[in-house]
N, C-alpha and C positions, 0 to 999 in steps of 0.2 A: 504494500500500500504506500502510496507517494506522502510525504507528511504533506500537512494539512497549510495553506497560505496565513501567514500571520497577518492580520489585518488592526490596526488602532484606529478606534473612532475616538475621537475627542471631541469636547465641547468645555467653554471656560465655565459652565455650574454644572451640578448631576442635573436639577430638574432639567435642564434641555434634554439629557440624554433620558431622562427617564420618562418624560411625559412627551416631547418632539418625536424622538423615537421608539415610542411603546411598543413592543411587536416582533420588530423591524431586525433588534440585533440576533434575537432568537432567531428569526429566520433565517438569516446569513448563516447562521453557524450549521442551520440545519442544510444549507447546502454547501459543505466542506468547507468553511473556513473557521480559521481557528481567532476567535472573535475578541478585543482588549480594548478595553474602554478605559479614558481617563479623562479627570476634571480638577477642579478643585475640592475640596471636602465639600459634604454634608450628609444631612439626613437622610438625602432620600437613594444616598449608594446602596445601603441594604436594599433596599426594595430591587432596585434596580438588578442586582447580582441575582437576586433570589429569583427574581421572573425570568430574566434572559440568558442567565446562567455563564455569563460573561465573566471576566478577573477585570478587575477594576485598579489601576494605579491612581495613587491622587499627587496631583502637580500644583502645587497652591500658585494657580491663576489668580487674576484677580479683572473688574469687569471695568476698574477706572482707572486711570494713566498711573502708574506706578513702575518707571521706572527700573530703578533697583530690583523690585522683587520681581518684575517683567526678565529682569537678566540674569536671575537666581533662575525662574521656571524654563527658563530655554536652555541653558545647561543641564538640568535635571532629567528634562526632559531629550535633550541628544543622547545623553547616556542610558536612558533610560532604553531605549530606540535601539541604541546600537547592543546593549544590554540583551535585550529579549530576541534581535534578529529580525526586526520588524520589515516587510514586505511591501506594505502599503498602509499609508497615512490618508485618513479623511477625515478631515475637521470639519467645524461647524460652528460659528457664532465669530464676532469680529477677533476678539483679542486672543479666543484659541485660536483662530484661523492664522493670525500675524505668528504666532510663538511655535506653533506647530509646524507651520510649512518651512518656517526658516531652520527648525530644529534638523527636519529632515530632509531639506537642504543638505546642511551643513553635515548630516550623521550619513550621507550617501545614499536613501531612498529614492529609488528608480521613478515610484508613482508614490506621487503627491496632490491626492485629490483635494478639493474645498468647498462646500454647499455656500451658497448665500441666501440667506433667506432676511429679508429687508437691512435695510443699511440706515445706521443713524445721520451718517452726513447728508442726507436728504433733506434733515430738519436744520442742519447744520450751517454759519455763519461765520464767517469771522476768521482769523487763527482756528478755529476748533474744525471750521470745514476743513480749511488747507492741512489738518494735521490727519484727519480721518480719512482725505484723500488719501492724502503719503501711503499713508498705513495700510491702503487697500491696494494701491498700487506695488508695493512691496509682497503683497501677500500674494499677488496675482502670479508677478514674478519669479517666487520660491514655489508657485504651483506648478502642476504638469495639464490639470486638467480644473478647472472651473465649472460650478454648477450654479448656476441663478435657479430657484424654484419657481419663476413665472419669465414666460417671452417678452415681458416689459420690463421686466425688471434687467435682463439679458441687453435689453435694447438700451436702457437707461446708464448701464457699466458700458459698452460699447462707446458711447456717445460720451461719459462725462469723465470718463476712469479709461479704460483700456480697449482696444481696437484688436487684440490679436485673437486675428478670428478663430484658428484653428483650437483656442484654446475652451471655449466657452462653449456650449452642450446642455440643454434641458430635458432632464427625464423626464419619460413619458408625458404628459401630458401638462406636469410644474405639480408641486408639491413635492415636498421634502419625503413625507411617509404616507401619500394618498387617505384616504380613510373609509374604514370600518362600516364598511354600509350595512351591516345584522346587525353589528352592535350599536350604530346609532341609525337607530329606527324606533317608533311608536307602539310600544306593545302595554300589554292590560293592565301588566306589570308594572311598568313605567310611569302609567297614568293615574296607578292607585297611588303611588309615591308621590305623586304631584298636586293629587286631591289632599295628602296630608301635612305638603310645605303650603299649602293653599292656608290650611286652616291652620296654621302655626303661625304666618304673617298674616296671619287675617286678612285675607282674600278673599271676597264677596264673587260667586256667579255675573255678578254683573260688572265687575270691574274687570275693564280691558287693559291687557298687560303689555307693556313694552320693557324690552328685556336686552340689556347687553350682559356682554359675556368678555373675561381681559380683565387685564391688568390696569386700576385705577391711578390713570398716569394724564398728561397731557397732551402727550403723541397720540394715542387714543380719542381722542375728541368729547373728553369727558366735559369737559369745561364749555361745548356747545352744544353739548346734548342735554343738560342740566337744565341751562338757558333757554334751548328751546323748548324741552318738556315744562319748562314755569308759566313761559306766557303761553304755550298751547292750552295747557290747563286750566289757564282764565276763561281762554274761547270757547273751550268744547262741551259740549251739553252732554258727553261722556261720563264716568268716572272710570279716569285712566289712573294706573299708577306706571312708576318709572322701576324695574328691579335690575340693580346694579349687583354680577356676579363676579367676584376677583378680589386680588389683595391691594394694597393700597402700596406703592412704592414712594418713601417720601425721599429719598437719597437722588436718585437719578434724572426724574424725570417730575415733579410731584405738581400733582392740580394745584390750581388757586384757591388762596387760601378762602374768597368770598366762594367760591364750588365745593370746599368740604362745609363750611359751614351750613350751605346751602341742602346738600345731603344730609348733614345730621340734621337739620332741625324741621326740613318741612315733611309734615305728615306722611306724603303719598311719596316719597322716594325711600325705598328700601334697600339697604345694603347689605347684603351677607357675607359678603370675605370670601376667601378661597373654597372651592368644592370638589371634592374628590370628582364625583360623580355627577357630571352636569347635565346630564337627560330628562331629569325630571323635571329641571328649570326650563330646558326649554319646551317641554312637555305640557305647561303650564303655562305659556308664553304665546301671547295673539300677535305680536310684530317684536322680530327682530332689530336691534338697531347697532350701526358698527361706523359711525363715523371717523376712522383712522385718518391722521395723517401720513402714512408710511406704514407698507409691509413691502411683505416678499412674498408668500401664497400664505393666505390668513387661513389656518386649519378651522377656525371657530365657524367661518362662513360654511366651510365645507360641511360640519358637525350642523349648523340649522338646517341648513339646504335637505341634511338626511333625514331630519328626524322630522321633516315637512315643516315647517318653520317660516313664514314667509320675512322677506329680508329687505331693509334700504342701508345700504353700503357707502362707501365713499367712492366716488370715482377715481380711484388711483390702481398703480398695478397691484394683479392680483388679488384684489377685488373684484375690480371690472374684466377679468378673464373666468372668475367664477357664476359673478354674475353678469348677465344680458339686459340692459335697460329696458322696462317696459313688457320683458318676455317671462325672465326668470326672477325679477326682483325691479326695484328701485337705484338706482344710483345716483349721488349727489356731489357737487364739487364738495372738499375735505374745508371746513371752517368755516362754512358758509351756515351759518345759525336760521337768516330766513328760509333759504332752500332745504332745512333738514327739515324745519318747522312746519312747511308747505307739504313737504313728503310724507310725513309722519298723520299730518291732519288727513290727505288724502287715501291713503291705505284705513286708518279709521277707520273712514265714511263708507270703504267700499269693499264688504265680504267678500263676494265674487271676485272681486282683483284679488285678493288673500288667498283663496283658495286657487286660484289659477296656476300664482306664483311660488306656491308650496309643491305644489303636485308636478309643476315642470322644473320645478330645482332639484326634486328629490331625483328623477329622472336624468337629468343632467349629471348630476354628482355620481350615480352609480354606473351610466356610461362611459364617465371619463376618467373618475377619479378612485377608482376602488383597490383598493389599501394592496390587492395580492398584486395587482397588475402593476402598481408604482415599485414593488417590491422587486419582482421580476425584472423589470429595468433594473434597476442599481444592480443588481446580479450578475445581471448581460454585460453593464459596465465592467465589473470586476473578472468575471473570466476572460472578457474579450484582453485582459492585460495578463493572467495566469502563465498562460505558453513562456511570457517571454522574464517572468520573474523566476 
């Protein structure tokens, strides 16, 4: 028997690896490769080991400019590399992606692949653009092979960051790990659960629910979707509530302070922090809402779309590749508070557009984006480079 290709995934936290790629590392492994994951510490490495049955090294990353310890983890990590015999590197997330591809650079791996799935200099200004360009441009460089999870987002590196065609390549369809269309689907199951977060937030039959789902940050479009669920709520002869699902990141990215205030105090917006299990919320859920400023292919979009969910988006990549304006959902320019405002009031009024745009999403997602078939590309990827490792 030929031994098994040493493969590292890396990402600079576990939860990317462990909730980005759920699934995903078990199955590699179950088609001969021998599977190594590393991050920086946390919690959720056990879990992680335990489901995918991977060895986990921890490289104490870190996700903000730090220097020093940036040049601690890239030595750590060369040795680590040359250490184990490593085969092929595929990173994921910006500042594993800089540390890692340069490591294995520098430690002599042949392929050094790189996912990108949204980029923060998008939002970026100033010295802080021109520094996260650098930094993308360098990673690109120490890469052998480039991955954008969406053809806009492909488009948008092409054009602002790097040209070199042969280098850049989108699986299957975009999406990083496709998704789970049995497991996020509508069942009895899911809707008894939903009937009892119902009645735990006190959730009346008649109250129409719009529902995001993320990380409570400002990239996110928390701070226009707040604004416009307040003054829509003056006008609408509805009773709408707003239900915000995720953690609050106050370090990196964090809302205005008039937008948490706003969350905590007014009645009808309900916040519940992070959820293992987000089926039932959206189970629960009459309109979706995802006002991002920046992604790379939004898995949450992909999770409403399945579990029939009707959706208004922001018009940016990876959003507007998931959804179809007008066919499969709503799309909105990103910051624009009257046009979200306008959106949201409109889907209200109109069930038959809900139900239209549920049932062609759900369709869509499981034609294009279903978890085995994104899988099987990255596969195809990694043998088609075997022969020559």
């Amino acid at each position: 028997m030929e031994p098994k290709v040493k493969l590292l995934r890396i990402t600079t936290v576990p939860v990317s690896l462990n909730v980005l790629l759920r699934g995903q590392l078990a199955y590699v492994r179950s088609k001969g490769f021998d599977v190594i994951t590393a991050s920086a510490g946390g919690e959720e490495i056990d879990e992680l080991v335990k489901r995918e049955g991977v060895a986990h090294h921890i490289i104490p990353l870190t996700r903000k400019i730090t220097p020093y310890q940036d040049f601690v983890s890239l030595w750590k990590l060369v040795a680590f590399i040359k250490k184990e015999k490593i085969q092929i590197v595929h990173s994921h997330t910006p500042k594993a992606g800089l540390i890692a591809m340069l490591a294995a650079r520098i430690a002599g791996v042949r392929y050094r692949l790189h996912t990108v799935a949204g980029m923060p200099l998008m939002e970026a200004s100033g010295i802080k653009r021109i520094l996260l360009k650098f930094t993308e441009k360098v990673t690109y460089w120490c890469s052998t092979r480039v991955y954008p999870n969406s053809y806009r987002l492909m488009d948008f590196i092409k054009t602002e960051i790097s040209n070199s065609q042969n280098k850049f390549h989108v699986i299957a369809n975009g999406s990083s790990n496709g998704i789970d269309t049995v497991y996020f689907r509508s069942t009895k199951s899911i809707v008894q659960q939903s009937e009892l977060i119902k009645e735990q937030l006190g959730l009346s039959k008649n109250d129409f629910v719009l529902t995001f789902i993320g990380r409570i940050v400002s990239d996110k479009g928390i701070n226009e979707l707040v604004e416009a669920f307040i003054t829509l709520q003056k006008e609408c002869s509805r009773s709408i509530k707003l239900l915000l699902v995720g953690p609050y990141e106050n370090d990196l990215n964090p809302i205005y302070r008039t937008t948490k205030e706003s969350i905590n105090d007014h009645p009808d917006i309900i916040s519940v922090g992070f959820q293992e299990d987000v089926r039932p919320y959206f189970a629960l859920t009459d309109l979706f809402v995802f006002p991002s400023y920046r992604e790379g292919f939004p898995n949450v979009v992909l999770q409403s779309c399945a579990m029939g969910v009707p959706c208004i988006v922001s018009d940016i990549n990876g959003c507007n590749e998931i959804i179809r304006h007008k066919e499969t959902g709503l799309l909105v320019p990103a910051k624009d508070v009257n046009c979200l405002k306008k959106a949201m009031e409109e889907m209200i009024d109109n069930e038959e557009l809900r139900n239209k745009f549920a049932e062609k999403g759900r369709k869509n997602v499981v034609l294009h984006y279903d978890q085995k078939y994104v899988w099987d590309q990255i596969i195809t990827e990694y043998r088609s480079m075997i022969k020559d490792v």
